[in-house]
C-alpha positions in Angstrom: 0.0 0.0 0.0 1.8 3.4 -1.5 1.1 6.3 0.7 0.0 8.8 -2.4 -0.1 7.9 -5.8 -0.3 10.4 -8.1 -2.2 8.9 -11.7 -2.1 9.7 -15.2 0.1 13.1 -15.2 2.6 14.2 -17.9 5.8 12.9 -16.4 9.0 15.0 -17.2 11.2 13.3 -14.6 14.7 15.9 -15.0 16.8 13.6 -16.7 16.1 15.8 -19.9 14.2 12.7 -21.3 10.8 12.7 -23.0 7.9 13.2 -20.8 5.6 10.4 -20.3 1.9 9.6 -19.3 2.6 8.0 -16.6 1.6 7.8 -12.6 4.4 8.0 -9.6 3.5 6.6 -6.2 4.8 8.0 -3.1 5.9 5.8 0.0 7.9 7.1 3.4 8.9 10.5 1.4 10.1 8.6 -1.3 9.5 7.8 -5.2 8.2 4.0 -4.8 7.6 3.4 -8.3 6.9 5.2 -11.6 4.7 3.7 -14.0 1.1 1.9 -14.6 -0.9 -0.4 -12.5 1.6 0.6 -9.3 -1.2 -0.7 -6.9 -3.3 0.6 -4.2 -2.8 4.0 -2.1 -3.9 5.9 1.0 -4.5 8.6 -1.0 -4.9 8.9 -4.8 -4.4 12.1 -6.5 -5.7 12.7 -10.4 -3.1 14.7 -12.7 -4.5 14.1 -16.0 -3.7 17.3 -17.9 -0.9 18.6 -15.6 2.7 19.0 -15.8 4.4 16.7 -13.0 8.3 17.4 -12.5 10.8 16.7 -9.5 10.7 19.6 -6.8 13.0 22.7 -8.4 16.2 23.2 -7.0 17.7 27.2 -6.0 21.0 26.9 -5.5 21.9 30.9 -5.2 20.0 32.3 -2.4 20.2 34.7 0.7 17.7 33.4 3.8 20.7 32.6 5.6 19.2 35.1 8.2 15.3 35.0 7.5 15.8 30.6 7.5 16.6 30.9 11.4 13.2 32.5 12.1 10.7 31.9 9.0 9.2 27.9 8.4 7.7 29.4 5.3 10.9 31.0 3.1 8.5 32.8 0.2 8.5 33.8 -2.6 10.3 30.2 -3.1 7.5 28.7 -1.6 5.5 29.7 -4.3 7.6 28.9 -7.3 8.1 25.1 -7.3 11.2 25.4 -5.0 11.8 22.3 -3.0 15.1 22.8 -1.8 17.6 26.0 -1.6 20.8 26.6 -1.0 21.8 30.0 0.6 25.5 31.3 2.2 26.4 32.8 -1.2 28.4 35.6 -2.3 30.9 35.1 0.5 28.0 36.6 3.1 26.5 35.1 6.2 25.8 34.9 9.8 28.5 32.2 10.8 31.0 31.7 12.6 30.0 35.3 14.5 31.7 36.2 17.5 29.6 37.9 20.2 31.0 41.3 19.5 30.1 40.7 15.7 26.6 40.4 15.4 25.6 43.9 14.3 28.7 44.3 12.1 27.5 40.9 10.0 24.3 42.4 10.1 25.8 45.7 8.5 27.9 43.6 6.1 24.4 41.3 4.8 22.4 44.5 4.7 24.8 46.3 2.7 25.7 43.7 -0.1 22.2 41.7 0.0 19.9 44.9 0.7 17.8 42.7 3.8 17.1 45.2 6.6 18.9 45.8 9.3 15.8 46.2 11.6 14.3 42.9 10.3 18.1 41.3 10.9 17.9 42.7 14.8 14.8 41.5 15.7 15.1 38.5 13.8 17.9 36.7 14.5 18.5 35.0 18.3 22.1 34.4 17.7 21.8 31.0 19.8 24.9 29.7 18.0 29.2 30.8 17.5 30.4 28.6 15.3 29.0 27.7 11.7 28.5 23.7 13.4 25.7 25.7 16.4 24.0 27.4 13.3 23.2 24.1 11.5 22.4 23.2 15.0 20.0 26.2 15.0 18.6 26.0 11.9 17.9 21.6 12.0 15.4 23.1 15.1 12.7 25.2 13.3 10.4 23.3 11.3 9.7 24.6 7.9 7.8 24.0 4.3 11.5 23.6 1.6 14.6 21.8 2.7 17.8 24.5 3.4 21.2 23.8 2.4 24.5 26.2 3.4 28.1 27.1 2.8 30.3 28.8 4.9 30.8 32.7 4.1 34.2 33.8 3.8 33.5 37.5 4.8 32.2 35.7 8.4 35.0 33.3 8.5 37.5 36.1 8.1 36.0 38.5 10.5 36.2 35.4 13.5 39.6 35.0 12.3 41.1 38.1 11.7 38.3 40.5 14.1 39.7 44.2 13.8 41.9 43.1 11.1 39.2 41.6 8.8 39.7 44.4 6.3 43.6 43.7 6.0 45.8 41.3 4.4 45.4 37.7 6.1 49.1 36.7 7.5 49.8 32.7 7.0 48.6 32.1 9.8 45.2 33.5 9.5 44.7 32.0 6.3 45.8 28.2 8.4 43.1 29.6 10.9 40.1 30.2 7.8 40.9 27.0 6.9 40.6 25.3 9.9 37.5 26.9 9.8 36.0 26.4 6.6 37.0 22.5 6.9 35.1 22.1 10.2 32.1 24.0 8.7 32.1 21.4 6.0 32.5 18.4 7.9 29.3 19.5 10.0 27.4 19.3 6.9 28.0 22.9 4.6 27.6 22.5 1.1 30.6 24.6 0.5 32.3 28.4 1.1 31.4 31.4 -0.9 33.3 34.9 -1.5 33.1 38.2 -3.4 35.4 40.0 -5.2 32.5 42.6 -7.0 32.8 46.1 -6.6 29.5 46.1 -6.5 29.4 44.6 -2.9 29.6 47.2 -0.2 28.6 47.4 3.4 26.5 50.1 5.1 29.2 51.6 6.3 30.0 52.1 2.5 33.5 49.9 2.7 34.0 47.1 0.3 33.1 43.9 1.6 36.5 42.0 3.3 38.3 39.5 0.8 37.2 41.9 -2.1 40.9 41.5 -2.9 42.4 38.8 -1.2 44.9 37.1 -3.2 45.4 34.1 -4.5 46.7 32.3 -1.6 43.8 33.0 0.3 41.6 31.5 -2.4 43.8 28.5 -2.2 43.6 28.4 1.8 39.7 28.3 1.3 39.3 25.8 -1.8 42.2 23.5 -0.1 40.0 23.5 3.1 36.9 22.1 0.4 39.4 19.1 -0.4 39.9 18.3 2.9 36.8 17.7 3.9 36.1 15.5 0.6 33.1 17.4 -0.5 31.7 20.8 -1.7 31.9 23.5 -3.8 33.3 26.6 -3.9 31.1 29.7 -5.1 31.5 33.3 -5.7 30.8 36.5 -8.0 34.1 37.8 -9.3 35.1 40.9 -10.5 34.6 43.0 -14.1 31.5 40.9 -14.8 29.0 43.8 -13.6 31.5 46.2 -15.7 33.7 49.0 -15.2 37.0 46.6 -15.4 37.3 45.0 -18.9 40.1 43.3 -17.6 39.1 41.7 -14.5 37.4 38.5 -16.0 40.0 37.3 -17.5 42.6 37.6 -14.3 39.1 36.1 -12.5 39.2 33.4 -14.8 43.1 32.4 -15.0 43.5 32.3 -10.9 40.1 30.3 -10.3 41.3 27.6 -13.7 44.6 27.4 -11.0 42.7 26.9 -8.0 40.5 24.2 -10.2 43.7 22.2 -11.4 45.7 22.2 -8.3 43.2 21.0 -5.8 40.3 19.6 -8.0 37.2 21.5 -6.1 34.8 22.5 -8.3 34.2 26.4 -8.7 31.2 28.0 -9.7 31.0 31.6 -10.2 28.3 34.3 -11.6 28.5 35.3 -15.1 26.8 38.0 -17.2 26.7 40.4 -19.6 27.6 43.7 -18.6 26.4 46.9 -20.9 30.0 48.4 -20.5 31.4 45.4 -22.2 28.9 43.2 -23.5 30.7 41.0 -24.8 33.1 40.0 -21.7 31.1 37.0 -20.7 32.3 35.2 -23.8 35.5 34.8 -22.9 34.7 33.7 -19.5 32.3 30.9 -21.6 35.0 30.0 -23.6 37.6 29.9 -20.9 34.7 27.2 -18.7 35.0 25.1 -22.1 38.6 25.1 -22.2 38.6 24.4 -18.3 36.4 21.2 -19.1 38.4 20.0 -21.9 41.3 20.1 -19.7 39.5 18.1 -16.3 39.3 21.8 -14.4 35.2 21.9 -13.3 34.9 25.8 -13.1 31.5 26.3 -14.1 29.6 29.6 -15.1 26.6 30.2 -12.5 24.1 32.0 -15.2 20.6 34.3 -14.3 17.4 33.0 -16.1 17.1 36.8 -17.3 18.0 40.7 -17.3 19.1 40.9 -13.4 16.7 43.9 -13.0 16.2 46.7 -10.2 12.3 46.8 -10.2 11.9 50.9 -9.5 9.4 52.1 -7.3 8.6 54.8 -4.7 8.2 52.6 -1.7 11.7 50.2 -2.2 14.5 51.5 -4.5 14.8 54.2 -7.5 16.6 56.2 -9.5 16.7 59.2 -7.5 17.1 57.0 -4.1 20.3 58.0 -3.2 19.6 62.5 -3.9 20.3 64.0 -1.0 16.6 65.7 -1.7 14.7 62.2 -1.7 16.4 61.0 1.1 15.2 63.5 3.4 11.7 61.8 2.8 12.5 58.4 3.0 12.1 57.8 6.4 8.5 59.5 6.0 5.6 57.0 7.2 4.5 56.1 3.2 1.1 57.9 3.3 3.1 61.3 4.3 6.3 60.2 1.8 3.4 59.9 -1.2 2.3 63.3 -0.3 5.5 65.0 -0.2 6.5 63.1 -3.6 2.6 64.5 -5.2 3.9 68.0 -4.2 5.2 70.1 -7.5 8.1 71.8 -5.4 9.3 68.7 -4.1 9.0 67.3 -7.6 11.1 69.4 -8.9 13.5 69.7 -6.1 14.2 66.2 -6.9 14.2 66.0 -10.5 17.3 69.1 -10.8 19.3 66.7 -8.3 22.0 64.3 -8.7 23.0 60.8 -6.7 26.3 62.5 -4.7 28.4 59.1 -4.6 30.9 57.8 -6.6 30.8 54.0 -6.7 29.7 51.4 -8.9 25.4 51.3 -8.2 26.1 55.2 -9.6 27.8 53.8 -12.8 25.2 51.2 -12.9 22.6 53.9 -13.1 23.9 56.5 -15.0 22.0 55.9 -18.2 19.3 53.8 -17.0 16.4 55.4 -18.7 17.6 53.7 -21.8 16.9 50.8 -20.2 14.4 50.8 -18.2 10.5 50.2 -18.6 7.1 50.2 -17.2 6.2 47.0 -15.6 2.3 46.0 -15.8 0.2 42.5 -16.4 0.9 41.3 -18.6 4.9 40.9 -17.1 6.7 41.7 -20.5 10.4 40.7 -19.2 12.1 41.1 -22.9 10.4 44.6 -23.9 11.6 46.1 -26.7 13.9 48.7 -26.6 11.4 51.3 -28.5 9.3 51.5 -25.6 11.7 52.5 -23.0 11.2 55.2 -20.5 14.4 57.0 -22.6 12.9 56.3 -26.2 9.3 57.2 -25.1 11.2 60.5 -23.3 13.0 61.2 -26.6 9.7 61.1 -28.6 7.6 63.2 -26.6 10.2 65.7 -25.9 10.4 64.9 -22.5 13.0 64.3 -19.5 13.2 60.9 -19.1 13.5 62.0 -15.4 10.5 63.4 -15.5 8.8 60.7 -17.2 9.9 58.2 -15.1 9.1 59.9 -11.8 5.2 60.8 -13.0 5.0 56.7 -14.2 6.2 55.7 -10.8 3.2 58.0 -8.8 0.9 55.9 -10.6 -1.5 54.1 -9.0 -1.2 55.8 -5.4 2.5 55.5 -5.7 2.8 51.5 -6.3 3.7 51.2 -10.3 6.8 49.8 -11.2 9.5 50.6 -13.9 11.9 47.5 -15.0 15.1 48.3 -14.9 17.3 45.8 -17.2 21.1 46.5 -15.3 22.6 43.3 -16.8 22.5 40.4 -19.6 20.0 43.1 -21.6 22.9 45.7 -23.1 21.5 44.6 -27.1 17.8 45.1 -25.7 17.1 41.1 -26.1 17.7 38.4 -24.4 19.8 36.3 -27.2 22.8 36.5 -24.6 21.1 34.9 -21.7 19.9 32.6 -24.0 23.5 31.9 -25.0 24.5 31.1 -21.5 21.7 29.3 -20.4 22.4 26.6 -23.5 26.1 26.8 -23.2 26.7 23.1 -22.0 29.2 24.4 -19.0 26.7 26.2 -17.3 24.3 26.0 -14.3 21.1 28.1 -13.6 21.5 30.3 -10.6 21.5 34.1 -9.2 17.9 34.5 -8.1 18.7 35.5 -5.0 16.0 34.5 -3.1 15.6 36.3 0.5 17.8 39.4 -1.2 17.5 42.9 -2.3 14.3 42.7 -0.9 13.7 46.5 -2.0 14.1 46.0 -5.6 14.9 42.7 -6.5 12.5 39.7 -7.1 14.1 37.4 -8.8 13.3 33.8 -6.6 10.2 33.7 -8.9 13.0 32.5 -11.7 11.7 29.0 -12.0 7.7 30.1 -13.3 9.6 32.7 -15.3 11.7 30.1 -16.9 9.1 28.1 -18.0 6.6 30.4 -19.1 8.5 32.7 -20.8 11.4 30.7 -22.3 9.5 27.4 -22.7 5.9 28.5 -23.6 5.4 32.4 -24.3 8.8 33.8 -26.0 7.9 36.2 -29.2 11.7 37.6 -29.7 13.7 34.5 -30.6 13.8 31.0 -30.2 12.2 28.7 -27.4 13.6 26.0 -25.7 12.0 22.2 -24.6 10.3 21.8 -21.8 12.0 18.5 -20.1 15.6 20.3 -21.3 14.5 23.4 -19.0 12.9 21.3 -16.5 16.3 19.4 -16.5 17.9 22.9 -16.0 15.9 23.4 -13.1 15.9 19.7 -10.9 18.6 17.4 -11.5 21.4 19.7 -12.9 21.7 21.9 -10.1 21.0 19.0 -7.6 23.7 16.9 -9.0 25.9 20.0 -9.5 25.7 20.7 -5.6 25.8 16.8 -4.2 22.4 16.1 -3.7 22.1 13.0 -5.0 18.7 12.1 -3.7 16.8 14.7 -5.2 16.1 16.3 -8.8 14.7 13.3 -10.1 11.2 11.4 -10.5 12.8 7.8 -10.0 12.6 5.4 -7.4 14.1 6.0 -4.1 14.4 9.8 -4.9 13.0 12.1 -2.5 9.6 12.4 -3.2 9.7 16.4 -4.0 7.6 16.7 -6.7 5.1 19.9 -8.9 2.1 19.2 -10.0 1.7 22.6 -12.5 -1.0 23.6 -14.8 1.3 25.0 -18.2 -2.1 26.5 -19.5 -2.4 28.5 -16.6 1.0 29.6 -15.0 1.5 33.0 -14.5 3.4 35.4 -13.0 1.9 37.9 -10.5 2.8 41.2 -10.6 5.7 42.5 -8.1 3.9 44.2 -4.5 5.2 45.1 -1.3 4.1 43.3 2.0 5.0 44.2 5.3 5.8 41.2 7.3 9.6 41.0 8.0 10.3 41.2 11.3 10.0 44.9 12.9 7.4 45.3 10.4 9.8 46.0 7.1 8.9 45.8 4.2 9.8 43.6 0.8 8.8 42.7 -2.5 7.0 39.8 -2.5 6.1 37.8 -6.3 3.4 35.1 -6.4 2.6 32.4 -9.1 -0.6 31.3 -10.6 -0.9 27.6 -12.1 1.0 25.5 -9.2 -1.4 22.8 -8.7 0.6 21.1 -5.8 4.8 21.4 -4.2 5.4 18.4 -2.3 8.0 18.3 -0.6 9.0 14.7 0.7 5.5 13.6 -0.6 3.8 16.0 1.8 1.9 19.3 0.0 3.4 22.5 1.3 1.4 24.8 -1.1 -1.7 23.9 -3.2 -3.3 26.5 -5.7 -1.5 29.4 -4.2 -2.6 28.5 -0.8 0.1 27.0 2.2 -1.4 23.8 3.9 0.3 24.4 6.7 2.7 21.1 6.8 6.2 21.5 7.7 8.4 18.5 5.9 11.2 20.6 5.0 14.5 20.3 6.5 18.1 21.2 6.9 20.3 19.1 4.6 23.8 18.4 5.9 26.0 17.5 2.9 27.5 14.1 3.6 24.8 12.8 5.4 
């Protein structure tokens, strides 16, 4: 007697084969058996006409703080996600030494954009070492399994304390490693860094390790071997722009790493619109790496990594010194202010005082950026841009795009395209999704909670590249769903997951292709001290399961809690 079976749905099992008619029978949170005429159940469950794949595995977010008090973990929740793995981008919350807490704090709210209030009241802090915080997070019970690695911006800070943003001596790089190998052996999935100038703190300091050298990328990767298992991630420098030459110094140092102690290395890749063409050589070098038994593999986003603009999160004009003086403005008084033709234009004949990379980013975005309405157009074309439109009507695309955003009481968005968009298409993502070295990542679930929404990737991926595309070529359905489940899974370790076959995990969708959707971006308020983020729903999941149990059915949570924490060799 099978605890579930689930009869007569359109199999597509993430192996990339065919999908079948076929039904898949669920015993002890496990795949019993895949077929016809599998026997009796408790419970039977009728998917003729839906789409049935293995549970969708995230293997680039941020809930590394929002994990330790949230059983829930949307928007994943809502997009097919069974299983996520955060502690990326070198950023996280252990090891943390008492004195430490609110500077990790600064240091995640900085890079990731999570608030620092939220962080405060949020996290309890019942653990030191990376081993306690696995400890920590195997107590709450949630929907999704959780995987993590070991940050190397928290590993340096315990080791180094005042020092962190120095150069490590050989014996604090002996110390990280100690460090990161222990982290490992308790169950991590692997260590992270960053080495983007993009990645700042609030203090407005460039994240520690931002230029450690080689050694110290060594000292971490070596710790990986040790322990026998894991990978090592990061975002390196140039590929957000500004430094046409640092991918290919990125690329030669992490091909050495690869060789000389055979971890494998994944790292984000995309197209910048300083040098859009930068990404190919990083491609090319991840073939040549292959050929020659080095696994360094491009990490690549689903689409344009986009800043979603809008008056309540983050905007153009955030950072003028004439907005700021409202931000703090309870939003009913901040709309006012905004409505108010003096404070308009005291805004508009400003300019963002900094000089860093988020104001290079920006300058120029009107080019690039659109309005954002149902129904979600992700690959606009570049004639309808807020600059173009501006241009046509003899406007300032300023001007324009402040009057779009006070559109519907203040809550329209504008689209942003900051990356893998600079020929106003998406033929480069494309590009790097089907390059055979790659893996899908960068959605950065639980991140940039103000303007980023981007954990929503795996509806997106499927509607739009599998089913709705206008502006080039499609792609199969079981080769994306492949993209999604077993590559990733495999990539990272899991070996009992990402896969409708017997004795797999029983993590399984049951979607409705005729009716997913994507919701439109809104804020919600329900972070801890009340904060606020941008929170993307999904129409068209039947059922997630997650070890044969339904965590989400028709948009609505049931309430169970079969998730877990996942220790890596275990």
């Amino acid at each position: 007697m099978h605890d579930l079976l689930i009869k007569g749905g359109r199999v597509a099992d993430g192996t990339g084969a065919a999908a079948v008619t076929a039904d898949v029978a669920v015993k002890d949170g496990r795949i019993a058996a895949v077929g016809r005429d599998l026997g009796p159940a408790r419970r039977t469950v009728n998917a003729d006409g839906l789409l049935v794949t293995p549970g969708f595995v995230d293997i680039h977010t941020h809930y590394d703080g929002q994990a330790t008090w949230d059983g829930q973990l949307a928007p994943s929740i809502w997009h097919g996600i069974s299983t996520v793995v955060m502690g990326n981008c070198g950023v996280g919350f252990a090891p943390a030494a008492r004195d430490r807490h609110d500077w990790l704090i600064g240091i995640m709210e900085g890079v990731e954009d999570i608030p620092g209030s939220a962080l405060s009241v949020g996290l309890k802090w019942d653990w030191e070492s990376f081993p306690q915080y696995l400890d920590a997070l195997e107590r709450l019970p949630r929907t999704v399994d959780v995987a993590a690695q070991v940050a190397h911006v928290a590993v340096r800070a315990f080791v180094m304390k005042d020092r962190v943003y120095g150069e490590a001596t050989e014996a604090d790089l002996a110390a990280q490693q100690k460090l990161v190998r222990e982290a490992l052996q308790a169950g991590a999935f692997g260590v992270s860094t960053s080495r983007s100038l993009l990645h700042r703190d609030v203090w407005g300091e460039l994240v520690p390790g931002t230029f450690s050298p080689e050694p110290e990328m060594f000292a971490l990767a070596n710790a990986v071997r040790e322990a026998g298992h894991g990978v090592f991630e990061l975002t390196v420098r140039g590929t957000t722009g500004f430094d046409a030459k640092g991918p290919p110094a990125e690329m030669a140092w992490m091909r050495r790493v690869a060789r000389d102690t055979g971890v494998p290395i994944t790292f984000l890749c995309g197209q910048s619109h300083d040098y859009p063409e930068v990404w190919r050589h990083m491609m090319s070098e991840a073939s040549s790496a292959a050929q020659a038994g080095e696994v360094v593999v491009p990490q690549v986003f689903g689409r344009p990594t986009n800043y979603l603009f809008t008056f309540k999160g983050m905007h153009p004009f955030s950072r003028y010194p004439s907005f700021k003086a409202l931000a703090k403005l309870p939003w009913p008084e901040r709309l006012g202010k905004l409505r108010d033709p003096a404070i308009r234009a005291a805004i508009l004949a400003d300019e963002d005082p900094n000089d860093d990379a988020l104001r290079n980013i920006m300058r120029g975005c009107f080019d690039a950026t659109y309005p954002l309405d149902q129904p979600l157009d992700y690959e606009p074309n570049p004639k309808d841009s807020i600059g173009a439109r501006a241009k046509r009507e003899g406007r300032d695309p300023k001007a324009l795009a402040y009057d779009l955003m006070l559109a519907r009481d203040g809550t329209a968005v504008l689209y942003f395209t900051a990356f893998n968009y600079a020929h106003g298409d998406m033929e480069a993502v494309r590009e790097m999704l089907e390059h055979p070295n790659s893996v899908l990542g960068g959605g950065d679930g639980g991140a940039h909670v103000s303007y980023i929404c981007d954990a929503s990737m795996p509806t997106f991926m499927l509607t739009h590249w599998v089913r709705d595309r206008t502006r080039g070529p499609r792609v199969p359905l079981e080769w994306m769903i492949h993209k999604l489940t077993e590559q990733p899974a495999r990539f990272y370790g899991f070996q009992d997951r990402g896969r409708i076959a017997p004795g797999q995990r029983a993590d399984l969708n049951l979607i409705d292709m005729s009716r997913l959707a994507l919701d439109l971006p809104t804020f919600i308020d329900d972070l801890p001290a009340g904060a606020t983020r941008l929170m993307q729903t999904a129409q068209g999941y039947v059922s997630t399961m997650v070890a044969g149990e339904a965590i989400q059915e028709n948009g609505r949570e049931t309430g169970a809690r079969p998730g877990k924490l996942v220790r890596a060799g275990r």
